[in-house]
VOVEXKE-353053 format. One record per residue: residue number from 1; residue in three letters; x, y, z of N, C-alpha, C, O, CB in turn. Coordinates in pm, whole numbers. Each point is the difference from the previous one (the first is absolute). Glycine has a CB too. Layout:
residues N
NUM, ALA, X, Y, Z, X, Y, Z, X, Y, Z, X, Y, Z, X, Y, Z
...
//
This chain:
residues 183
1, UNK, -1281, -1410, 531, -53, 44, 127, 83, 115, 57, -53, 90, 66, -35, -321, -23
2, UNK, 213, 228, -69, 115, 71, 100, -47, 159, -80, -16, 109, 56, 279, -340, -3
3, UNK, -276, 198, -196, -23, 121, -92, -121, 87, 27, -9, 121, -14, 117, -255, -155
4, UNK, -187, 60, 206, -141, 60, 57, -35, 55, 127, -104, 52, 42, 52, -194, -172
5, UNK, 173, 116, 184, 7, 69, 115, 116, 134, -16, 0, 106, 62, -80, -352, 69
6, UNK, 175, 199, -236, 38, 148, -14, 5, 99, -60, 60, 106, 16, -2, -187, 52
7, UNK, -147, 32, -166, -113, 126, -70, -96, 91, 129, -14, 114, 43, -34, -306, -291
8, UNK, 13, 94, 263, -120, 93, 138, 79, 56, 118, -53, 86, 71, -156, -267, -92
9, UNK, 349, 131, 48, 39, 60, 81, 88, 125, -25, 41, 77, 87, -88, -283, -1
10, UNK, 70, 212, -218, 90, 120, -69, -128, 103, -35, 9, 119, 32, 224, -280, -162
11, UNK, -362, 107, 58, -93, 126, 8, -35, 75, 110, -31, 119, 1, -46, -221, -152
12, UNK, 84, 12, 262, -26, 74, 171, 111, 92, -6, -21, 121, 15, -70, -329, 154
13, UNK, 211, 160, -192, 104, 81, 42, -51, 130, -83, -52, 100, 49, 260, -291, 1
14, UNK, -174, 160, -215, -29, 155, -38, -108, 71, 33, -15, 118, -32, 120, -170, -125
15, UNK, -197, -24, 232, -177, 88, 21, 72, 77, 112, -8, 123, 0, -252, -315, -43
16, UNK, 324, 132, 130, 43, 111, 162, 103, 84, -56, 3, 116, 43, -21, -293, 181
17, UNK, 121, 136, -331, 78, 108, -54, -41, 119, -57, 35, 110, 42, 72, -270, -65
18, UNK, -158, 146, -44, -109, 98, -100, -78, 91, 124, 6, 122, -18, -73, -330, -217
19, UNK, 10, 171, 335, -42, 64, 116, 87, 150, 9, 123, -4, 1, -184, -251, 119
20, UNK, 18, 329, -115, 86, 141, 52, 16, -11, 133, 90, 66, 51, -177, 93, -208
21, UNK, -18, -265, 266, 47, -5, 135, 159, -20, 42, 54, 33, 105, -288, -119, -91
22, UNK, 282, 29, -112, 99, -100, 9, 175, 119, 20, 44, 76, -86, -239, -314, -110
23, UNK, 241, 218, 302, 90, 93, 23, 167, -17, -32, 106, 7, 62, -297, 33, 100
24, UNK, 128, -76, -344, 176, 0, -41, -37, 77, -109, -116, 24, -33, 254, -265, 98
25, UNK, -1, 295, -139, 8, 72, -99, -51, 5, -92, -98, -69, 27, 218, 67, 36
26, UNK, -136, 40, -184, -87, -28, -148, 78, -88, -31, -47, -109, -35, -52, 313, -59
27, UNK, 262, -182, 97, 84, -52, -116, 42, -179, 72, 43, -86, -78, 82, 396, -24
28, UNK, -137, -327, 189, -34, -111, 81, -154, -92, -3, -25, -118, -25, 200, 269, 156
29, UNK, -265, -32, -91, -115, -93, -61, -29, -76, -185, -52, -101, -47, -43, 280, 262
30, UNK, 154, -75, -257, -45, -66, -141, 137, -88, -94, 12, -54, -110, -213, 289, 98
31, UNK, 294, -205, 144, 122, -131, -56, -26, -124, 74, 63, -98, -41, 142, 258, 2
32, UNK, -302, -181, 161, -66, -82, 60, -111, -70, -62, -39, -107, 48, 120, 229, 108
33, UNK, -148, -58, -281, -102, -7, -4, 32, -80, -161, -69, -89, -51, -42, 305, 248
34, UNK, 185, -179, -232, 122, -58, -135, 32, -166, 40, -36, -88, -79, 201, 364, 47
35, UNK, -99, -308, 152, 22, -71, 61, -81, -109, -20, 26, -106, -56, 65, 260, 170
36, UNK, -236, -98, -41, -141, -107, 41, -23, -35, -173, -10, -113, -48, -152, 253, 323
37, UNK, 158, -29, -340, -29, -29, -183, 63, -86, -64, -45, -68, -91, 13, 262, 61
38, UNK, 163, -195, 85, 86, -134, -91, -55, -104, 61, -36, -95, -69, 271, 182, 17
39, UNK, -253, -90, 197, -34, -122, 58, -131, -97, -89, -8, -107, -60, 96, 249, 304
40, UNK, -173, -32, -209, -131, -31, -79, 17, -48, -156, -55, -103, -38, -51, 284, 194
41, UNK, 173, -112, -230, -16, -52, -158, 132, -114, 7, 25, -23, -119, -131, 290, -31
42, UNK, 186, -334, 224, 71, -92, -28, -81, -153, 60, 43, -114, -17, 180, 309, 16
43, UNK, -380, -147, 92, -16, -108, 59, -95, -38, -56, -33, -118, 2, 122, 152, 173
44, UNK, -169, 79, -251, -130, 12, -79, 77, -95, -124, -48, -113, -16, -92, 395, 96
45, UNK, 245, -247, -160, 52, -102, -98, 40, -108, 17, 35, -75, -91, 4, 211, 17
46, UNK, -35, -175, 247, 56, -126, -36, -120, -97, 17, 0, -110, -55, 250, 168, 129
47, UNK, -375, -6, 19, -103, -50, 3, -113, -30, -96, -98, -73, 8, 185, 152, 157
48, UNK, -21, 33, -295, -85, -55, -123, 62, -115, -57, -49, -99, -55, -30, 316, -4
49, UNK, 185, -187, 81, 57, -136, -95, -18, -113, 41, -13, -100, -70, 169, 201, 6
50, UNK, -160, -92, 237, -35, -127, 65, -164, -51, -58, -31, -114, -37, 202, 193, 275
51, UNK, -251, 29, -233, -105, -30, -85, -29, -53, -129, -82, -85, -35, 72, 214, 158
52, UNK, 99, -58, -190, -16, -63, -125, 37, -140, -4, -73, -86, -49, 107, 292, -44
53, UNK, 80, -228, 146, 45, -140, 5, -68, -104, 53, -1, -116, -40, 171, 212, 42
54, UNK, -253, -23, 135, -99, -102, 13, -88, -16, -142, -12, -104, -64, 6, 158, 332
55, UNK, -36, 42, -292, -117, -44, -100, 52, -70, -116, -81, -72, -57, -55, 264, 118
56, UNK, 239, -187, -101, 73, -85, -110, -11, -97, 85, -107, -59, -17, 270, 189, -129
57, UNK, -81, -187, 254, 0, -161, 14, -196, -47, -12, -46, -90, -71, 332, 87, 281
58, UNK, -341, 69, -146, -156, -97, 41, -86, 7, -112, -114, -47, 3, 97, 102, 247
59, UNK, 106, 46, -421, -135, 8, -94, 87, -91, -81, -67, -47, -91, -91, 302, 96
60, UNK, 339, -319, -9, 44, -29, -99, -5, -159, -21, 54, -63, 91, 66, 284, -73
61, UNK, -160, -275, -95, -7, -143, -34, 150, -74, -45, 37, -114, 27, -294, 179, -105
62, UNK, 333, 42, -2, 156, -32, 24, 61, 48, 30, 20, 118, -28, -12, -191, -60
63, UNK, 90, -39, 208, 77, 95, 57, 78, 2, -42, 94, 32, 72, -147, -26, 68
64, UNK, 86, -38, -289, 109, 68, -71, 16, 161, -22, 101, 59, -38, -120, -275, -64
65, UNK, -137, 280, 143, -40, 144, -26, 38, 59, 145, 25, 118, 24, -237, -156, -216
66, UNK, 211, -41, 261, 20, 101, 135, 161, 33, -15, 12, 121, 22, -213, -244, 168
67, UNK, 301, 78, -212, 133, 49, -49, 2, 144, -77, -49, 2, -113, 104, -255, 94
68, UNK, -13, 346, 63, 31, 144, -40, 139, 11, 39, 84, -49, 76, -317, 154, -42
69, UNK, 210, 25, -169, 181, 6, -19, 21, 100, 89, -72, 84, 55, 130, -138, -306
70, UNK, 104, 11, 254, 74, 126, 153, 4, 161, -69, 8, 103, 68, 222, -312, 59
71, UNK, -236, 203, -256, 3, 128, -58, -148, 80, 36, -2, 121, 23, 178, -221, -223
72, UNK, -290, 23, 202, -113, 32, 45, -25, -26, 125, -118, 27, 17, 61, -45, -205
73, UNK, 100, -17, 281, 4, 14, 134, 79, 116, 58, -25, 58, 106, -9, -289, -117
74, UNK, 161, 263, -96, 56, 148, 41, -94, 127, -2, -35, 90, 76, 244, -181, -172
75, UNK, -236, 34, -76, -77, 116, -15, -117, 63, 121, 0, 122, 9, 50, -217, -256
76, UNK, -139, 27, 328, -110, -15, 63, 52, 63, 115, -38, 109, 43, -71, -307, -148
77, UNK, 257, 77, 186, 23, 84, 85, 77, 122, 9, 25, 57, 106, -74, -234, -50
78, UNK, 91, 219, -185, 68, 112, 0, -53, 142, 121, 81, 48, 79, -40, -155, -356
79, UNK, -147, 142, 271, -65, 136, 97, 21, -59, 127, 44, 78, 85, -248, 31, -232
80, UNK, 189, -202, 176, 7, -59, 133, 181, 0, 35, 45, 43, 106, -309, -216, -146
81, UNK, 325, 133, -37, 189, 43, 11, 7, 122, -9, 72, 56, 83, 36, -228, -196
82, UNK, -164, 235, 36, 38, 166, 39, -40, 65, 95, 66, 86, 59, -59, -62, -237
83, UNK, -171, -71, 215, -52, 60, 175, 79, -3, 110, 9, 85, 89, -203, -160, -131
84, UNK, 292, -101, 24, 47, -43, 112, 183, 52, 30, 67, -7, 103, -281, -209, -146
85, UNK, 255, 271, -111, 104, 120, 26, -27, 115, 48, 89, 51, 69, -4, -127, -218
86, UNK, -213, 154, 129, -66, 82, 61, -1, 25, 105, 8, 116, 41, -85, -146, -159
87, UNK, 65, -95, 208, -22, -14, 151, 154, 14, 23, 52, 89, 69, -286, -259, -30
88, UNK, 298, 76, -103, 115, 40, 68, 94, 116, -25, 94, 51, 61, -122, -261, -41
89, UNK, -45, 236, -148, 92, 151, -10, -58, 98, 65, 84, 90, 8, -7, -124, -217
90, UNK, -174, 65, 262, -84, 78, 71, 52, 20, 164, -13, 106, 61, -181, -192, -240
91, UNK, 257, -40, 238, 29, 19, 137, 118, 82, -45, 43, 66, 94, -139, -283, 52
92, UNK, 140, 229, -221, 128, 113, -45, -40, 108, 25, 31, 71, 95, 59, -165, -267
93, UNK, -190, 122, 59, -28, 121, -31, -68, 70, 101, -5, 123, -7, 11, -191, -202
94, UNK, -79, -13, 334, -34, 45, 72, 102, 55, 89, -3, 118, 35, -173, -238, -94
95, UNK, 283, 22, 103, 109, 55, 83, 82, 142, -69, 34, 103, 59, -6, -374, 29
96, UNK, -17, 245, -189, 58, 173, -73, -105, 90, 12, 38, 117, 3, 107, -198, -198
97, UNK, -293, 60, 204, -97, 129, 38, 44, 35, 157, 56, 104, 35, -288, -183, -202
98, UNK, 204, 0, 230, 68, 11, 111, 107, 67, 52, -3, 95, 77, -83, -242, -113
99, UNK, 212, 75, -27, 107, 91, 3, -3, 153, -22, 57, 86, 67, 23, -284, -129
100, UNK, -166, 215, -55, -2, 167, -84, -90, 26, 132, 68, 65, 79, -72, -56, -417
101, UNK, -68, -26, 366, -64, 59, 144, 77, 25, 81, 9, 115, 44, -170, -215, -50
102, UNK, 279, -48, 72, 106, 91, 86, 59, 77, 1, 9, 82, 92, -2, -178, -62
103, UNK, 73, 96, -165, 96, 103, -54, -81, 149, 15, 28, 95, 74, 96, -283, -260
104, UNK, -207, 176, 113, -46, 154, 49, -150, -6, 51, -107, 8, -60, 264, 118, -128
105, UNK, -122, -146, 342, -108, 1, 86, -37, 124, 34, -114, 8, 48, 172, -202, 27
106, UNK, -4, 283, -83, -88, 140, 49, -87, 52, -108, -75, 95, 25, 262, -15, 126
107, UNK, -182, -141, -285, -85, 72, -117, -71, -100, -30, -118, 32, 15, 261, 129, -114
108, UNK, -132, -295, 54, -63, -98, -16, -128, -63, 14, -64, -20, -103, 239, 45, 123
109, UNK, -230, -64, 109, -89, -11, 62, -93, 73, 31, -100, -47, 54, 222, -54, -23
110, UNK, -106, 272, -69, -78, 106, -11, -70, 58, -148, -105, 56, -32, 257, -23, 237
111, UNK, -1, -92, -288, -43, 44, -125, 50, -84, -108, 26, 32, -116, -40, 187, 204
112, UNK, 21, -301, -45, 37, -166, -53, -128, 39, -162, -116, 38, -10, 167, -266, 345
113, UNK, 78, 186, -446, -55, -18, -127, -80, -142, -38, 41, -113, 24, 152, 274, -76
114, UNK, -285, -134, 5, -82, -113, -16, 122, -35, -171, 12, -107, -60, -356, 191, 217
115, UNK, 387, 3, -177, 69, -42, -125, 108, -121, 36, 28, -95, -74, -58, 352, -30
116, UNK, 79, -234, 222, 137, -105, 40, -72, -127, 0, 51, -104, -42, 107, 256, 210
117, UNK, -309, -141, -110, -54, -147, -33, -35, -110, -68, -9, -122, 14, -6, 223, 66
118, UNK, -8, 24, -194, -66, -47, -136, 117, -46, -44, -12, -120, -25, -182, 274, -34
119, UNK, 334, -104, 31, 88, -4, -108, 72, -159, 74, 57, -87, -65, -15, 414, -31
120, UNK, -77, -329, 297, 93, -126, -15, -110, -129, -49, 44, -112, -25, 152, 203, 242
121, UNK, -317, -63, -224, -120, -98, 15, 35, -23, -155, 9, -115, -42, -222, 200, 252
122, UNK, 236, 51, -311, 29, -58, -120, 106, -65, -59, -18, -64, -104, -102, 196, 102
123, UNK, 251, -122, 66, 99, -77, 2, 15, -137, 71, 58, -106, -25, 4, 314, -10
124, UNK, -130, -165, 121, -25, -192, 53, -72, -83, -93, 37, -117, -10, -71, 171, 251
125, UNK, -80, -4, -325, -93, -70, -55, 103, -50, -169, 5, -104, -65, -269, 265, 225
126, UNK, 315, -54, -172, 80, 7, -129, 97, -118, -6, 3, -84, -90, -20, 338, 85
127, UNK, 118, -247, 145, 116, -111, 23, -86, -132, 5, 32, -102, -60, 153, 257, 210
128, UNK, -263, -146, -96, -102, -124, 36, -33, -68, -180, 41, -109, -40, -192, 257, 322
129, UNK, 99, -84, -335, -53, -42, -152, 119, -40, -104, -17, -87, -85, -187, 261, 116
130, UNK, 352, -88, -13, 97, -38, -44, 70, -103, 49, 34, -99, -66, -50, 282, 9
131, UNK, 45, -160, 196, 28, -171, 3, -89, -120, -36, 57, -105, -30, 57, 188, 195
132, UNK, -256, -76, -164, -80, -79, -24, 17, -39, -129, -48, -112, -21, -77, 190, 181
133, UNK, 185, -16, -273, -29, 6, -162, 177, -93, 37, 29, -113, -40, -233, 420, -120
134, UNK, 263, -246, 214, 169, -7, -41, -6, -220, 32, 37, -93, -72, 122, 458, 217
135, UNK, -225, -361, -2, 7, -160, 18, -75, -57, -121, 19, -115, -40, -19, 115, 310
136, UNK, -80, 79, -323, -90, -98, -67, 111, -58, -172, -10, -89, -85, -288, 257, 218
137, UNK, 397, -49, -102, 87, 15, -178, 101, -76, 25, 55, -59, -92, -85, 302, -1
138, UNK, 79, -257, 246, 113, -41, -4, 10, -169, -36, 114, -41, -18, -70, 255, 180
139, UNK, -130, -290, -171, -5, -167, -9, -91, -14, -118, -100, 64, -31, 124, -137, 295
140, UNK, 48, -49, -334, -101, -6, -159, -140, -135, 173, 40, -51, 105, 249, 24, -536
141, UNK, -420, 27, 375, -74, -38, 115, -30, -117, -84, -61, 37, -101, -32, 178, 251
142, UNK, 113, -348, -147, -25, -92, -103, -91, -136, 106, 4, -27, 120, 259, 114, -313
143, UNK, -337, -146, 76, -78, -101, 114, -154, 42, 67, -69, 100, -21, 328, -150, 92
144, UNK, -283, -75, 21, -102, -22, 16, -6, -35, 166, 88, -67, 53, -119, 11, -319
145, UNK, -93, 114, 347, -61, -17, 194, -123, -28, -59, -71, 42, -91, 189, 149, 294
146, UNK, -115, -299, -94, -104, -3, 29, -121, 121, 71, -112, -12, -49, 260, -199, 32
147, UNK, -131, 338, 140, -34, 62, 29, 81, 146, -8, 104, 23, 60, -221, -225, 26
148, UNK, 44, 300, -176, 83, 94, 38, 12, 87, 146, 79, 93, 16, -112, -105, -254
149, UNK, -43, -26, 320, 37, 8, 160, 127, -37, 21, 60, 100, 40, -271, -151, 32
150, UNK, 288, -50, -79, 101, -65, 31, 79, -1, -85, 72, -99, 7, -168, 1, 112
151, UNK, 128, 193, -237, 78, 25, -99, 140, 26, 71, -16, 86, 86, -180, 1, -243
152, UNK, 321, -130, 150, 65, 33, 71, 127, 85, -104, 12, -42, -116, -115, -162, 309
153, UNK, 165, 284, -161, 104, 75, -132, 122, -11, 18, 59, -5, 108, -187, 169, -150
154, UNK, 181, -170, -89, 139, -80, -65, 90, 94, 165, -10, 121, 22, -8, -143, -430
155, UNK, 89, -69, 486, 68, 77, 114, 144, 38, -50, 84, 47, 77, -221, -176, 114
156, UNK, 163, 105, -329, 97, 116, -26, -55, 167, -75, 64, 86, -61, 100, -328, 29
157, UNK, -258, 237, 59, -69, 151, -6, 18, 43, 175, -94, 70, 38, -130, -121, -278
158, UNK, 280, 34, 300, 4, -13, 160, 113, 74, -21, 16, 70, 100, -122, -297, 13
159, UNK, 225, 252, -223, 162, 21, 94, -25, 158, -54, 36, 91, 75, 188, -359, -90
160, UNK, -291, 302, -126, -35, 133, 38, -95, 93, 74, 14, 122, 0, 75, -184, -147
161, UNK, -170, 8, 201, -73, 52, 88, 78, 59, 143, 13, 117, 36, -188, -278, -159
162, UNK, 234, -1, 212, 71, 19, 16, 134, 68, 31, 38, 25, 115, -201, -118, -166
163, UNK, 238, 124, -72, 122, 145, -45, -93, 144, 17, 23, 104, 61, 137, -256, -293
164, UNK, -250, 116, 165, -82, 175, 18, -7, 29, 132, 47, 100, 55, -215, -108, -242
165, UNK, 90, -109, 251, -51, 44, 113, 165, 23, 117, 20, 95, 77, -319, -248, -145
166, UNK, 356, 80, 53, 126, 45, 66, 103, 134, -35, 46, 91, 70, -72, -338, -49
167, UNK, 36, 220, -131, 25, 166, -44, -106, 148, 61, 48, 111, 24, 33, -263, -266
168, UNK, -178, 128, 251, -85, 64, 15, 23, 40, 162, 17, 119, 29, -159, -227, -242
169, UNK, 143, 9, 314, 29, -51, 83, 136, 92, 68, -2, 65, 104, -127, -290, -217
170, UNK, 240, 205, 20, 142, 81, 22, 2, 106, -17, 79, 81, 50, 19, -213, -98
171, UNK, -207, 157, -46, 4, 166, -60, -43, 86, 175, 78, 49, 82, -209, -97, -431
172, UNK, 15, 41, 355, -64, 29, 87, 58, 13, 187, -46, 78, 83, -106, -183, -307
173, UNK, 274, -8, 247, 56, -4, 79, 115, 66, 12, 42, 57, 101, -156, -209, -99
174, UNK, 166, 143, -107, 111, 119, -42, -18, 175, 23, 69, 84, 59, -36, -276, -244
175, UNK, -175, 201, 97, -53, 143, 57, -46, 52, 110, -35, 115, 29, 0, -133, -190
176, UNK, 39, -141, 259, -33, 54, 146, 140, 45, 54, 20, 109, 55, -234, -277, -1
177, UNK, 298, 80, -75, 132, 9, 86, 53, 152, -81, 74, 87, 45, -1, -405, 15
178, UNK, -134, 312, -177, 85, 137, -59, -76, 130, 66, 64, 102, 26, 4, -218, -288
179, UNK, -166, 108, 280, -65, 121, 50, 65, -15, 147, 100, 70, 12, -346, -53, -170
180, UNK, 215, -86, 264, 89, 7, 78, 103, 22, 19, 16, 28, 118, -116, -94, -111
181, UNK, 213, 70, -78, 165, 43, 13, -56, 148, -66, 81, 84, 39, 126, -347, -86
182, UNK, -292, 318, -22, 63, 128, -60, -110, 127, 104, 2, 122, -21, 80, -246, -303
183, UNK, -166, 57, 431, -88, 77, 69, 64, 18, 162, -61, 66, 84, -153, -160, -256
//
C-alpha cells in the first residue's frame, strides 16, 4: 500500500518538475527528478515481489516451495538497493549542485551547464550501482526466507558501508573547514 502511494506520488512530483513553470534550475530539476526515479523503481520492485510472493503462497500446495533462497531474494532486490543508495546519494549530489551554484553565483544561474548536471546525476547513479554490486560481493548469501520482502542482510556487511560512509563523511568536512581557513 505505502508503495502505491509512492509511485503516484513521485510521478506527480516529476510531472510538476518536468513543467518549465517550475522556478528552479535545470540542474536541480532533473537531479530532483533522479531523486522521484529511484524512489519509483525501488518501490515498483519491492511491490512486485510482494506480488509475486503473494501469488506463490495462494497457487502453492507446498509450502515447502514457498521457501526461496537469500541468494535469490538478493538477486530481485538488488535495483531496489541501488535506487535506495541513489536517494541517498542524491541528497549529496544535490547539495554539491547547490554549492557549485554558490560558489559561482554570478555565472551559474545564468549560464549554469546542463553538463554539471548530467555528470553529477551520472555519478550518483554510478556510486549507487557500485555500492549495490559491492554489498551484494561482500557476504557468501547462504540459506533460505520465507518472504523476500523481509529478507533481512548479513549485518556484518553494515561495518563497510558504514567506514565508507564515514570516510566519505570526513572527507567532505575536512574540505569545508579547508576551504574556509585558505579563503
Amino acid at each position: 500500500m505505502a508503495c502505491s502511494i509512492g509511485i503516484g506520488a513521485s510521478a506527480s512530483f516529476i510531472l510538476v518538475l518536468t513543467r518549465r513553470t517550475v522556478p528552479l534550475h535545470i540542474n536541480v530539476r532533473l537531479l530532483l527528478v533522479s531523486l522521484a526515479f529511484a524512489a519509483i523503481i525501488s518501490c515498483t520492485v519491492l511491490l512486485l515481489i510482494a506480488i509475486y510472493g503473494l501469488v506463490l503462497t495462494f497457487s502453492s500446495l507446498d509450502s515447502c516451495r514457498l521457501l526461496q533462497s537469500k541468494s535469490l531474494c538478493s538477486l530481485l532486490r538488488a535495483p531496489s538497493s541501488a535506487a535506495v543508495y541513489a536517494m541517498i546519494i542524491g541528497n549529496f549530489i544535490v547539495g554539491i549542485e547547490r554549492s557549485i551554484a554558490t560558489v559561482q553565483y554570478r555565472t551559474y544561474e545564468i549560464q549554469g551547464s546542463i553538463q554539471v548536471g548530467v555528470g553529477l546525476l551520472i555519478v550518483q547513479w554510478l556510486v549507487a550501482v557500485l555500492i549495490g554490486l559491492f554489498e551484494r560481493g561482500v557476504h557468501e548469501i547462504v540459506g533460505f526466507v520465507h518472504y523476500c520482502t523481509a529478507y533481512v542482510s548479513d549485518p556484518s556487511s553494515a561495518i563497510p558501508k558504514l567506514s565508507g560512509m564515514v570516510s566519505a563523511e570526513l572527507i567532505m568536512q575536512f574540505s569545508v573547514k579547508f576551504k574556509k581557513l585558505t579563503s
